[in-house]
TIVO-2410 file (N, C-alpha, C; in nm, 3 decimals):
# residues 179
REC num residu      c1      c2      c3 atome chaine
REC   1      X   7.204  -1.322   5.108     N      A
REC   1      X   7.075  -1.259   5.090    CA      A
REC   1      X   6.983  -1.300   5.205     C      A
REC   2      X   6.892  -1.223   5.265     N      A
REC   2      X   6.792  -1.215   5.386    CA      A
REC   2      X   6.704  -1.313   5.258     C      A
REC   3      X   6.627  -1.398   5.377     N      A
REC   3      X   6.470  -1.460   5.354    CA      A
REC   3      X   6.377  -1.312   5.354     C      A
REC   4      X   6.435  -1.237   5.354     N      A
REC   4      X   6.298  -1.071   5.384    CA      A
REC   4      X   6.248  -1.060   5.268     C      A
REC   5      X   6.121  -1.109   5.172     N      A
REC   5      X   6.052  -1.065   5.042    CA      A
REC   5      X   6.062  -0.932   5.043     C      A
REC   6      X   6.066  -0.854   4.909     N      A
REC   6      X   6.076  -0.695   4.900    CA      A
REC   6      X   5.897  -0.690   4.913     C      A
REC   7      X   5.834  -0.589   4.920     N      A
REC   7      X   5.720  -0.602   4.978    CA      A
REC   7      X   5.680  -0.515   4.792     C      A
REC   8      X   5.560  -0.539   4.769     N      A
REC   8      X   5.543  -0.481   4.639    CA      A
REC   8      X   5.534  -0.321   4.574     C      A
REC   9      X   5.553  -0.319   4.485     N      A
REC   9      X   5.571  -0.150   4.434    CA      A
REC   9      X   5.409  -0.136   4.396     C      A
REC  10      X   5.424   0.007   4.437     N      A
REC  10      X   5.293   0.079   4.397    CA      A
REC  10      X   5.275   0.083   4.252     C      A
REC  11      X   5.137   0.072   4.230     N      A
REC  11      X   5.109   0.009   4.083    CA      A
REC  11      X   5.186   0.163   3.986     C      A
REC  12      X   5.162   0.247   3.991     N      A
REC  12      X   5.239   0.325   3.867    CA      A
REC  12      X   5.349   0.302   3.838     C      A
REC  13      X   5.440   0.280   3.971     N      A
REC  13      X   5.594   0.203   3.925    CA      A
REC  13      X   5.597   0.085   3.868     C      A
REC  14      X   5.504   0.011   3.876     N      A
REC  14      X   5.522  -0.114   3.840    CA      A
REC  14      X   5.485  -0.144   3.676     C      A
REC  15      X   5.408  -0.055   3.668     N      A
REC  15      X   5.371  -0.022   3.523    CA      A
REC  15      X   5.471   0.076   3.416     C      A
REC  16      X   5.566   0.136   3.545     N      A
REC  16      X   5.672   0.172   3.442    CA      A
REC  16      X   5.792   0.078   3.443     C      A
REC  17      X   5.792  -0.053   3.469     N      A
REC  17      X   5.912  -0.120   3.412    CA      A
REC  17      X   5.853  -0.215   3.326     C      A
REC  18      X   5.949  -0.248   3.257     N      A
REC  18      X   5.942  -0.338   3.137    CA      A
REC  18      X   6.014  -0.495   3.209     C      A
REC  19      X   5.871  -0.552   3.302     N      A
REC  19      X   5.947  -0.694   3.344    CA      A
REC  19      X   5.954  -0.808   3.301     C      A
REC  20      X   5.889  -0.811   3.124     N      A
REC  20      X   5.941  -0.891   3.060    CA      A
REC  20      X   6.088  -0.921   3.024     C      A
REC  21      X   6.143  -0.789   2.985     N      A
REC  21      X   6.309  -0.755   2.943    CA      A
REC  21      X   6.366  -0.800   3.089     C      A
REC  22      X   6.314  -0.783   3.180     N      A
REC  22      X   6.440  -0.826   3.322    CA      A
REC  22      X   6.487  -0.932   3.314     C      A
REC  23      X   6.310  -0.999   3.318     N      A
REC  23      X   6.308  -1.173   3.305    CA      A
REC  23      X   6.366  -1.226   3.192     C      A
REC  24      X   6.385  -1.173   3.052     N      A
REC  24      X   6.403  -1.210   2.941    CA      A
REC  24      X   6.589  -1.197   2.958     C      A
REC  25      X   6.645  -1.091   2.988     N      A
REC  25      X   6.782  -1.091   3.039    CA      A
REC  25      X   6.842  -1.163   3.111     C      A
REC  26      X   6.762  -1.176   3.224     N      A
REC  26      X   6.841  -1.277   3.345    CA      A
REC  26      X   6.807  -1.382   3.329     C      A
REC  27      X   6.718  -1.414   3.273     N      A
REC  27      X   6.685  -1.568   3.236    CA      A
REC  27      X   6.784  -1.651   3.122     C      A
REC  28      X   6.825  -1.532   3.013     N      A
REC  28      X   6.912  -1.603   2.955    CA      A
REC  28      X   6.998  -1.613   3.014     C      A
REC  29      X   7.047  -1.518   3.085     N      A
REC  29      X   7.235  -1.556   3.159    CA      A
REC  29      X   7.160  -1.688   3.255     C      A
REC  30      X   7.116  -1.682   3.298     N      A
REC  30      X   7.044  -1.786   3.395    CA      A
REC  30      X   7.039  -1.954   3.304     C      A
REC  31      X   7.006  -1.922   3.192     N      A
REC  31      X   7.018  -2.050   3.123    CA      A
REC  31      X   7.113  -2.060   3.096     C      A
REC  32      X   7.218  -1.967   3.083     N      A
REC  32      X   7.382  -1.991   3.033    CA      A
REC  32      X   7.461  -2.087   3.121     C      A
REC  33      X   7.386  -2.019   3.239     N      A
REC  33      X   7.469  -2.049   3.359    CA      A
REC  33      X   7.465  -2.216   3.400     C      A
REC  34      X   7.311  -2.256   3.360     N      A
REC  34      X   7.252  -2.385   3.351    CA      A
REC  34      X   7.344  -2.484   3.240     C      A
REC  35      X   7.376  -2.474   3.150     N      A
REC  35      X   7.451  -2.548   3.025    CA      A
REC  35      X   7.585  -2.588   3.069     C      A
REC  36      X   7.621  -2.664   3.156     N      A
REC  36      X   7.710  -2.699   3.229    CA      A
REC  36      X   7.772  -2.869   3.129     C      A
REC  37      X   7.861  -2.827   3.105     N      A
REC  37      X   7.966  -2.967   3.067    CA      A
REC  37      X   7.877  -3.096   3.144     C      A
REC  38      X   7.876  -3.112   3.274     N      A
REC  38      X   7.802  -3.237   3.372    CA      A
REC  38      X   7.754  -3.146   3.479     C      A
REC  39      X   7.735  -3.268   3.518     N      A
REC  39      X   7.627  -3.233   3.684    CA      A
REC  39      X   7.782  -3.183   3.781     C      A
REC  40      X   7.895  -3.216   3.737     N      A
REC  40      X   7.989  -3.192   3.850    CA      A
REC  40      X   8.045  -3.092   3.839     C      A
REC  41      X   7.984  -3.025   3.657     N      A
REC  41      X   8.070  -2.921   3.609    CA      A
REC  41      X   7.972  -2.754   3.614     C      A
REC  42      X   7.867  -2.797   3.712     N      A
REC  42      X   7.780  -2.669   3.779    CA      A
REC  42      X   7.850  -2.605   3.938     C      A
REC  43      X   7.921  -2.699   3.949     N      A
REC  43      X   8.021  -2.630   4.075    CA      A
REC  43      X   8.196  -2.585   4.002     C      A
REC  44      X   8.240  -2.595   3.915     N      A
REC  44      X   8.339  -2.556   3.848    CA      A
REC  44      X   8.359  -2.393   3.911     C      A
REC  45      X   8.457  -2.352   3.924     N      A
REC  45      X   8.517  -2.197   3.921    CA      A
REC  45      X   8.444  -2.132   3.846     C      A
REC  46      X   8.380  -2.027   3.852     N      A
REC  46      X   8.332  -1.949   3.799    CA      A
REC  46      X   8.421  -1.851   3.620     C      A
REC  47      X   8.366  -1.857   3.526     N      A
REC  47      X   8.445  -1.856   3.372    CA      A
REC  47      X   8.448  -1.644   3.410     C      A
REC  48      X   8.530  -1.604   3.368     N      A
REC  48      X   8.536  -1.447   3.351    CA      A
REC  48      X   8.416  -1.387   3.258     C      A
REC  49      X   8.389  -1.498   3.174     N      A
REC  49      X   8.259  -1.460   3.066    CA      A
REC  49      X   8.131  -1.491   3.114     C      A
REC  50      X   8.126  -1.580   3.202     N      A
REC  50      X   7.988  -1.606   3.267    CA      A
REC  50      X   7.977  -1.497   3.344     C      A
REC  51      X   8.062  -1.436   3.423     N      A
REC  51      X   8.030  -1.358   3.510    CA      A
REC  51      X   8.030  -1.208   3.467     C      A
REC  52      X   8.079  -1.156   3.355     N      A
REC  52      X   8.095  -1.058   3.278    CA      A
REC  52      X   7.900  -1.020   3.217     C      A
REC  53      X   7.929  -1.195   3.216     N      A
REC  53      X   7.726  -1.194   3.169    CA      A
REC  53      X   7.628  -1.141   3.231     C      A
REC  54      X   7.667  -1.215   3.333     N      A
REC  54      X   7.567  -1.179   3.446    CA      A
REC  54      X   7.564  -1.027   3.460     C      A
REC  55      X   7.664  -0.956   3.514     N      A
REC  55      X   7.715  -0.826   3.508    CA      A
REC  55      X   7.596  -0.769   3.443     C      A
REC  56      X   7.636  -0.779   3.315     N      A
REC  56      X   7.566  -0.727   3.181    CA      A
REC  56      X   7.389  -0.693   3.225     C      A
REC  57      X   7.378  -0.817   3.241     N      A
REC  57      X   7.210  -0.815   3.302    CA      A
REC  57      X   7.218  -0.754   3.439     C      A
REC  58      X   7.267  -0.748   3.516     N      A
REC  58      X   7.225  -0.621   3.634    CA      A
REC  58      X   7.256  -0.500   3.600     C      A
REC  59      X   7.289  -0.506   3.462     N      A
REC  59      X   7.329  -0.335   3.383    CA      A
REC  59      X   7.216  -0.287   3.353     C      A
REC  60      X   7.108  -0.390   3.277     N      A
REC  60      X   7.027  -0.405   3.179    CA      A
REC  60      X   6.900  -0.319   3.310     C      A
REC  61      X   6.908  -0.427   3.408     N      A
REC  61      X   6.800  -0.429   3.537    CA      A
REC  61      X   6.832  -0.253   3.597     C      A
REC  62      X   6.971  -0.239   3.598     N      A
REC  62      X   6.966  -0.122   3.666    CA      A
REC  62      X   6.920   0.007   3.586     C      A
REC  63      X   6.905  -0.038   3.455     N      A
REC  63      X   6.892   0.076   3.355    CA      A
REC  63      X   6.731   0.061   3.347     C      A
REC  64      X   6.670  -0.049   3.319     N      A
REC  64      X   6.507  -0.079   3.334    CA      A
REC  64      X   6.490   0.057   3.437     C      A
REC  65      X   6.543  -0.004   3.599     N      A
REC  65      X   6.474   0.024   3.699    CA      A
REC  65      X   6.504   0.189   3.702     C      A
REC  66      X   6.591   0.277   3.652     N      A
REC  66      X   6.642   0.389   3.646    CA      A
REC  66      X   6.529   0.489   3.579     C      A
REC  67      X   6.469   0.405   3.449     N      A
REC  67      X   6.327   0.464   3.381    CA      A
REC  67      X   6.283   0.492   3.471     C      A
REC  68      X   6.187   0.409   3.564     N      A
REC  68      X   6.119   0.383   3.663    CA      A
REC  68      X   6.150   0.509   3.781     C      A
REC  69      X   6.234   0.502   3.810     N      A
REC  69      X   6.286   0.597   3.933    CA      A
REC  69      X   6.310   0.740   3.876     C      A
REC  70      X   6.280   0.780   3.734     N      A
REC  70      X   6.245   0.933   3.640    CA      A
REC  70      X   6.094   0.952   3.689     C      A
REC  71      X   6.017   0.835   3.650     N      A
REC  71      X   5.897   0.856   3.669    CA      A
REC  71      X   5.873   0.891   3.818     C      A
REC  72      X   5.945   0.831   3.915     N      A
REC  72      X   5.893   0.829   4.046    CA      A
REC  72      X   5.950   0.964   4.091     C      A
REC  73      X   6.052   0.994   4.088     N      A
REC  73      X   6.089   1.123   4.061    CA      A
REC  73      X   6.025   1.264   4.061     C      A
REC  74      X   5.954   1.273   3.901     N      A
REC  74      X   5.866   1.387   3.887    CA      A
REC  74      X   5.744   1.355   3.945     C      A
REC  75      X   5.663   1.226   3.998     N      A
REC  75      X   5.557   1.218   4.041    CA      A
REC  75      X   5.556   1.305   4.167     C      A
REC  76      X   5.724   1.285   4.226     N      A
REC  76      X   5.723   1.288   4.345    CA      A
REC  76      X   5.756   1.426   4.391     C      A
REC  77      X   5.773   1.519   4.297     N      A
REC  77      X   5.731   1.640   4.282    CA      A
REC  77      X   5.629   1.670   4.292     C      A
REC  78      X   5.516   1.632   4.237     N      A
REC  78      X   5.432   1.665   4.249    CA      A
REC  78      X   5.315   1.658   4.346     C      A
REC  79      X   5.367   1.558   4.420     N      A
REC  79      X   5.291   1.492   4.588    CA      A
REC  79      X   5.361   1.620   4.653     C      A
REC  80      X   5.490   1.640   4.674     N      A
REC  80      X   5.535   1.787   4.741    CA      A
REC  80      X   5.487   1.879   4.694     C      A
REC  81      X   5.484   1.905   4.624     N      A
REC  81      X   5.409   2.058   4.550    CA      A
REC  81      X   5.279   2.040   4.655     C      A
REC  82      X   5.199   1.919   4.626     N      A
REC  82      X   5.101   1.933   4.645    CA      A
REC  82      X   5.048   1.891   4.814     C      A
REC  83      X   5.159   1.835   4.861     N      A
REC  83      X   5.151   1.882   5.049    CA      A
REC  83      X   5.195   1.999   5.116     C      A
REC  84      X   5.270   2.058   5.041     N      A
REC  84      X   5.301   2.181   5.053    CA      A
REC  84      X   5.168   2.279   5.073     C      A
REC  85      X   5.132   2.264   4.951     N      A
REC  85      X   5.005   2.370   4.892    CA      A
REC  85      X   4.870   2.348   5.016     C      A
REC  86      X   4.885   2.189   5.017     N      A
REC  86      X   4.789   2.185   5.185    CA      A
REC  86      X   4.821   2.227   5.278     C      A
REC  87      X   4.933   2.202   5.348     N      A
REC  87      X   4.982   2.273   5.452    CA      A
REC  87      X   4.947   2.434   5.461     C      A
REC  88      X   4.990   2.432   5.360     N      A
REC  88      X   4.951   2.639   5.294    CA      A
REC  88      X   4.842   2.656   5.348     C      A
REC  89      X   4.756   2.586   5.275     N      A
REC  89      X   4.603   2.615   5.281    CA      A
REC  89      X   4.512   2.590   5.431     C      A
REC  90      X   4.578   2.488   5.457     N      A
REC  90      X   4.540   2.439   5.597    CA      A
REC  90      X   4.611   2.570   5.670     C      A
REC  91      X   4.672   2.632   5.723     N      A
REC  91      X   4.708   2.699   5.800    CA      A
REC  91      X   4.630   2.847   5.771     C      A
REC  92      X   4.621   2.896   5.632     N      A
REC  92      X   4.552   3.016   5.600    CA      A
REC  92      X   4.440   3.015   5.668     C      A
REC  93      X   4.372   2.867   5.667     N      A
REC  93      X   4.238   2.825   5.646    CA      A
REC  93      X   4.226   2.873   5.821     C      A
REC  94      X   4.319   2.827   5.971     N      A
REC  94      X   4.334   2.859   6.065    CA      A
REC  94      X   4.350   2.964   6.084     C      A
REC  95      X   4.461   3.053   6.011     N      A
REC  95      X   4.415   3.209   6.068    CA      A
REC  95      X   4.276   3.249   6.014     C      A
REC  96      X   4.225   3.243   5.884     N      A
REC  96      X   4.107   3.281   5.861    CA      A
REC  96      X   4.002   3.241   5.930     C      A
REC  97      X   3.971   3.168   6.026     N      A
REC  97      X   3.907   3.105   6.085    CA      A
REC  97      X   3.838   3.169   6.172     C      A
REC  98      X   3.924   3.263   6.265     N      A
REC  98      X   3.830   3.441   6.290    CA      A
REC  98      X   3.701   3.531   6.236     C      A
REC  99      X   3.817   3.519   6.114     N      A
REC  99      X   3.724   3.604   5.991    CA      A
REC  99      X   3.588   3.562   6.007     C      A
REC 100      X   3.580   3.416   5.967     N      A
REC 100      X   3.461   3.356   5.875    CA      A
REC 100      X   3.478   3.194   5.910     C      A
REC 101      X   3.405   3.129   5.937     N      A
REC 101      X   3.341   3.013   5.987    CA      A
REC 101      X   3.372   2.925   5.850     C      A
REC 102      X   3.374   2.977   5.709     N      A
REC 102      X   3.375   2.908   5.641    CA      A
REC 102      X   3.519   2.833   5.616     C      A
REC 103      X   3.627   2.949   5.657     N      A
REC 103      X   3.733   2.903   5.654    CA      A
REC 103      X   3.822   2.767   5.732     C      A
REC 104      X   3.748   2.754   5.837     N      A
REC 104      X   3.752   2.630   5.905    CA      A
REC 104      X   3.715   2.519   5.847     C      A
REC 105      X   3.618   2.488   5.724     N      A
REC 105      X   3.589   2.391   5.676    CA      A
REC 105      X   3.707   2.354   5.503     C      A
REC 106      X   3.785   2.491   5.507     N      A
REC 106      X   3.908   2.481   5.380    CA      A
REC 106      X   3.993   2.450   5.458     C      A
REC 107      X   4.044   2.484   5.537     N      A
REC 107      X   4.142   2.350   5.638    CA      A
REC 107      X   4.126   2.249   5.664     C      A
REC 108      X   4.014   2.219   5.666     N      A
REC 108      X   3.952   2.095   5.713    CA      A
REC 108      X   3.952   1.964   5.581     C      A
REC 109      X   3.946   2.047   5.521     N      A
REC 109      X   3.925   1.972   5.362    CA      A
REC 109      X   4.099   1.989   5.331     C      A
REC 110      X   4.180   2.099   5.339     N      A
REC 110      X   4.323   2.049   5.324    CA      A
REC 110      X   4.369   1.993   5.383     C      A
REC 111      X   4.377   1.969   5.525     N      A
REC 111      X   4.417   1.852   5.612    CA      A
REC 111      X   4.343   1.699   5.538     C      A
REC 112      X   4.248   1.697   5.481     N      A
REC 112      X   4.202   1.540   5.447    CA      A
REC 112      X   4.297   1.512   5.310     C      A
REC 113      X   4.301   1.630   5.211     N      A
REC 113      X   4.386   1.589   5.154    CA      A
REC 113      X   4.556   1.531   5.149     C      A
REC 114      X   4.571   1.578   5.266     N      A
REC 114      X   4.695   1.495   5.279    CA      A
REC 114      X   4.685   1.364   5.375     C      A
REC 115      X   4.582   1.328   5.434     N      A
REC 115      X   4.563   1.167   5.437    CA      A
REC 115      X   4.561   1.168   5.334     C      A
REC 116      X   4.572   1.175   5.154     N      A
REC 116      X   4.552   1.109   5.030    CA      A
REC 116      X   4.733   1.090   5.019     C      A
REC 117      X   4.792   1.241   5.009     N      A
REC 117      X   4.916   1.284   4.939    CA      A
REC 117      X   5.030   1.211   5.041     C      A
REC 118      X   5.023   1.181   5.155     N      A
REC 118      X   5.124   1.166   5.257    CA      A
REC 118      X   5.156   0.981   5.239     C      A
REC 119      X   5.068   0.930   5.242     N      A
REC 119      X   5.092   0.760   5.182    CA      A
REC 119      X   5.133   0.758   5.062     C      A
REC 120      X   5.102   0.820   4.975     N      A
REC 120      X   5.138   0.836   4.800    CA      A
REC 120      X   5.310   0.887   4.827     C      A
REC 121      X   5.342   0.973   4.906     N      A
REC 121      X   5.482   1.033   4.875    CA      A
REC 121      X   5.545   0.912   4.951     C      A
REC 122      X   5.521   0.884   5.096     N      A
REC 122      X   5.598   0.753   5.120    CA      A
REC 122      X   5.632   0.632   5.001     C      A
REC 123      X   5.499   0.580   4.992     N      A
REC 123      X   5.486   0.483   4.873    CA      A
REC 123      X   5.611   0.485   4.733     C      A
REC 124      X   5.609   0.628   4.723     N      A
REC 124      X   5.720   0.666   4.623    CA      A
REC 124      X   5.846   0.670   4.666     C      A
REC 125      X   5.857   0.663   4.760     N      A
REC 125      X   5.968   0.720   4.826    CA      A
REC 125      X   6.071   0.545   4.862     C      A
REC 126      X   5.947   0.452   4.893     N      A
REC 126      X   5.982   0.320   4.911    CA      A
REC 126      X   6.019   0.267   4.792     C      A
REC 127      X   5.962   0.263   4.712     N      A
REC 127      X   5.963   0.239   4.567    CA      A
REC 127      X   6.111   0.292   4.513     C      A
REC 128      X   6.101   0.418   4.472     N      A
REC 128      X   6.292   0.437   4.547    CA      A
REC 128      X   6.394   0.378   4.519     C      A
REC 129      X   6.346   0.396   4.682     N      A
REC 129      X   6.449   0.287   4.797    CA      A
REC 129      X   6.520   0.180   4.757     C      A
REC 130      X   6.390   0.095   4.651     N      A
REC 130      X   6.391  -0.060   4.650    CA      A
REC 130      X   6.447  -0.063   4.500     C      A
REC 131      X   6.405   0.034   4.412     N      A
REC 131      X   6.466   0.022   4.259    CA      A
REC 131      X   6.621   0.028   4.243     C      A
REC 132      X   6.646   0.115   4.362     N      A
REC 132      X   6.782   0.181   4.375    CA      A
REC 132      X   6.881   0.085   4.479     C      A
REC 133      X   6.837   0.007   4.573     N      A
REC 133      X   6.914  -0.081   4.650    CA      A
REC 133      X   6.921  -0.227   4.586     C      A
REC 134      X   6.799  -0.259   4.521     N      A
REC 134      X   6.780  -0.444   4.471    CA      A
REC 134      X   6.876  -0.469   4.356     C      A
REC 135      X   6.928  -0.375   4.273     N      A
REC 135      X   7.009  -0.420   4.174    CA      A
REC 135      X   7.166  -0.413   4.175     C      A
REC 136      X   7.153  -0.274   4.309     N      A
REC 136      X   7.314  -0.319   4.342    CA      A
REC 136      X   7.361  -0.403   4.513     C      A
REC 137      X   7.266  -0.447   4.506     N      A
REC 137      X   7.299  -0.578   4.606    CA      A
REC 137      X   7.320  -0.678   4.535     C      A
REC 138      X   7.241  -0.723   4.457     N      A
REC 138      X   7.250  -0.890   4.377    CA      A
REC 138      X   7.416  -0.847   4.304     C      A
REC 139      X   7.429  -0.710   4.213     N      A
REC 139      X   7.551  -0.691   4.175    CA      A
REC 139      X   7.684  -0.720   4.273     C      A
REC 140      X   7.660  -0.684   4.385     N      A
REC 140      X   7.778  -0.680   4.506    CA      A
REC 140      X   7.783  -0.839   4.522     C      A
REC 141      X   7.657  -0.900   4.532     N      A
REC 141      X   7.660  -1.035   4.576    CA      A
REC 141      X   7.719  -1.147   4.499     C      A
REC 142      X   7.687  -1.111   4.324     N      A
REC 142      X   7.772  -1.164   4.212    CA      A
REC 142      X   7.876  -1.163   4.238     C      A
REC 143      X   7.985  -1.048   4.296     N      A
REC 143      X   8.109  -1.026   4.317    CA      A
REC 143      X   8.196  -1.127   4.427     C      A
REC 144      X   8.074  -1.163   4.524     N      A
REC 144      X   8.100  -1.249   4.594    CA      A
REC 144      X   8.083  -1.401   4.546     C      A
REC 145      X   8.037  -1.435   4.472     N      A
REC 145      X   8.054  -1.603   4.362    CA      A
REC 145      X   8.154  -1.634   4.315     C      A
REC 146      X   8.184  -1.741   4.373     N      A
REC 146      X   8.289  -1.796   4.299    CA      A
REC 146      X   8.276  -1.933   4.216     C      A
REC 147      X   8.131  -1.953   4.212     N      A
REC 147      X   8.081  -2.091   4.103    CA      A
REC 147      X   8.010  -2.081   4.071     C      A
REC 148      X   7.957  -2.152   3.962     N      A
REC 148      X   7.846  -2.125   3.918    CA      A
REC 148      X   7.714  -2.169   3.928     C      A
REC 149      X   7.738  -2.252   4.036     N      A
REC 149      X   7.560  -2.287   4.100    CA      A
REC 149      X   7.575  -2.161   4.208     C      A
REC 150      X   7.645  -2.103   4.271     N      A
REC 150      X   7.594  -1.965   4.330    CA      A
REC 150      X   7.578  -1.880   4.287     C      A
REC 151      X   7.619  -1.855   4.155     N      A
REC 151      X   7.570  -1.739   4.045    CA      A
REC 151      X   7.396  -1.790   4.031     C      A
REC 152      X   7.366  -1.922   3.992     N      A
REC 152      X   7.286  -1.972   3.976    CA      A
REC 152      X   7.169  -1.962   4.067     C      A
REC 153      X   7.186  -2.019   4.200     N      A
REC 153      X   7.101  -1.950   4.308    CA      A
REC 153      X   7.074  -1.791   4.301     C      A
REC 154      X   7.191  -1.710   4.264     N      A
REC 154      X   7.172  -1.577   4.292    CA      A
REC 154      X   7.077  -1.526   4.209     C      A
REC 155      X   7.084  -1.557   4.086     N      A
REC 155      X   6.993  -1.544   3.999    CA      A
REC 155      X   6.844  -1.601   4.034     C      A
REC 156      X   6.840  -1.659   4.053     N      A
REC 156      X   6.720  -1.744   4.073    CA      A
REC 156      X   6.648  -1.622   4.212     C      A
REC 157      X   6.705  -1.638   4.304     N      A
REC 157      X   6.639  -1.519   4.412    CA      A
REC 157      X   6.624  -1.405   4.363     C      A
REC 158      X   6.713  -1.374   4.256     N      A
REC 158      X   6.683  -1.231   4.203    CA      A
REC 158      X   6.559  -1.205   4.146     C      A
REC 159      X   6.520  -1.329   4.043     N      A
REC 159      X   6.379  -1.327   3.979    CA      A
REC 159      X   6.279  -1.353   4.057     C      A
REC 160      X   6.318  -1.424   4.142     N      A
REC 160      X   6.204  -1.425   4.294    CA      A
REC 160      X   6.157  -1.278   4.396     C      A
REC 161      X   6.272  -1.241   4.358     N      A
REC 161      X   6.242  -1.120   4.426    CA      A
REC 161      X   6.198  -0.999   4.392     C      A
REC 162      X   6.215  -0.994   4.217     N      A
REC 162      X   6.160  -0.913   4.101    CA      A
REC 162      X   6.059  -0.947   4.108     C      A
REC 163      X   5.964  -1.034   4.133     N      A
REC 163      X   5.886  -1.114   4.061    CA      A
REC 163      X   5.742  -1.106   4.221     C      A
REC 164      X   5.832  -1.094   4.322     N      A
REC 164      X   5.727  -1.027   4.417    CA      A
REC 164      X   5.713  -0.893   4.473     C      A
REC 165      X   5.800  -0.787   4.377     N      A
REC 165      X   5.780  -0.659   4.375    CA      A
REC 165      X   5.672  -0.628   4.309     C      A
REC 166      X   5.645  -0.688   4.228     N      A
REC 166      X   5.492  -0.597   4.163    CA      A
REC 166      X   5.371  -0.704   4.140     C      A
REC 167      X   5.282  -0.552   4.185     N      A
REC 167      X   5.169  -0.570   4.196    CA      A
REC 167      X   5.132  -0.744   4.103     C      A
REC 168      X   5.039  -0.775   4.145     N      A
REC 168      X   4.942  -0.930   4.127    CA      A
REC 168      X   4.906  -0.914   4.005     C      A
REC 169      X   4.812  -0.814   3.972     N      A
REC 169      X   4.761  -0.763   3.844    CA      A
REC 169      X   4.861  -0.734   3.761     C      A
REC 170      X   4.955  -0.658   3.781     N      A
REC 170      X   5.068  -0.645   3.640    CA      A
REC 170      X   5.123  -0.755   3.660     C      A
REC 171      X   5.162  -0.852   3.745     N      A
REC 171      X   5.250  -0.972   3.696    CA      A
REC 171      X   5.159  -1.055   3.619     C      A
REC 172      X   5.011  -1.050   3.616     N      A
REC 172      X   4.945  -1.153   3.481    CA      A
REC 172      X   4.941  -1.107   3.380     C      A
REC 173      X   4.931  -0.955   3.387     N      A
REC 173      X   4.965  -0.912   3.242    CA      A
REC 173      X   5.070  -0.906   3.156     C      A
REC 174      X   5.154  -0.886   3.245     N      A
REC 174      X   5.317  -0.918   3.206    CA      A
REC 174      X   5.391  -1.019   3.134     C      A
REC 175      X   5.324  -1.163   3.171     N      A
REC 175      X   5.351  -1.261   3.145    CA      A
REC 175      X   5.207  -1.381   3.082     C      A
REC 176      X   5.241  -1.412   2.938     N      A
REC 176      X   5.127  -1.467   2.915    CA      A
REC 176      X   5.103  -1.614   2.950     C      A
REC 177      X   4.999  -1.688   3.001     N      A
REC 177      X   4.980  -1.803   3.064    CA      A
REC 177      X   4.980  -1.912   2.972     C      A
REC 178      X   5.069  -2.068   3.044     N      A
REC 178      X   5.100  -2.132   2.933    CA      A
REC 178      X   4.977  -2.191   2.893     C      A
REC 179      X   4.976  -2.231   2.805     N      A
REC 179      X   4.824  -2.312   2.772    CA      A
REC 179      X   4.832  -2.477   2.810     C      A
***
């Protein structure tokens, strides 16, 4: 795994996963993984059931993050629909521009709207990217463990890396503070 932090999801995605259940999943295999016979018996060969576990929870994560990527999905329809419809308008707005003086200022106003729509469709588009690549890397990378303090690390970066995908504000809400 790269030192590269995933950089954070735009708040509507982040509000469509459920990152209690991630944390609540991988944390148990994560504590499973912790309950080791001794201190000598956290480097042992990796058990077919520990790792079957783990599995399980990047099932769990990939199915969370799959909600997430419906939503981003039809949003992301609708940012096209709606750069489209500027473009439209912006260009009418240029031939009309002959006509009538006024029409230069409806291009003008559809061109600003897509400084709004053109960061929003990227944004989604990254978001994506990252729902759809982060859960089957750590999966590929499991495949590569063969003990269980590297299952252990793996896990551990995984929640590190869940855990700086979203937004500041949903991670306090997410999680309630100990007293």
């Amino acid at each position: 795994m790269s030192d590269i932090t995933a950089s954070s999801l735009s708040n509507g995605t982040s509000r469509n996963i459920d990152w209690q259940t991630i944390e609540d999943v991988v944390g148990v295999v994560s504590g499973l993984q912790r309950k080791a016979p001794s201190d000598t018996g956290l480097d042992e060969h990796l058990s077919a059931e520990d790792r079957e576990a783990a599995r399980r929870a990047f099932v769990v994560v990939r199915e969370e993050f799959a909600k997430a990527i419906g939503w981003i999905r039809s949003t992301m329809r609708w940012s096209i629909i709606g750069i489209v419809a500027a473009v439209a308008v912006a260009v009418i707005g240029g031939v009309l521009v002959q006509v009538s003086p006024w029409a230069g200022l409806i291009s003008i106003a559809s061109i600003g709207s897509l400084f709004a729509l053109l960061p929003k469709a990227f944004a989604l588009a990254r978001d994506q990217a990252m729902l759809e690549l982060i859960p089957g890397r750590y999966a590929l990378a499991l495949e590569l463990c063969s003990t269980r303090s590297e299952v252990q690390k793996l896990l551990t970066r995984f929640l590190d890396e869940t855990s700086s995908m979203r937004k500041a504000d949903i991670a306090r809400t997410a999680r309630p503070k100990p007293k």
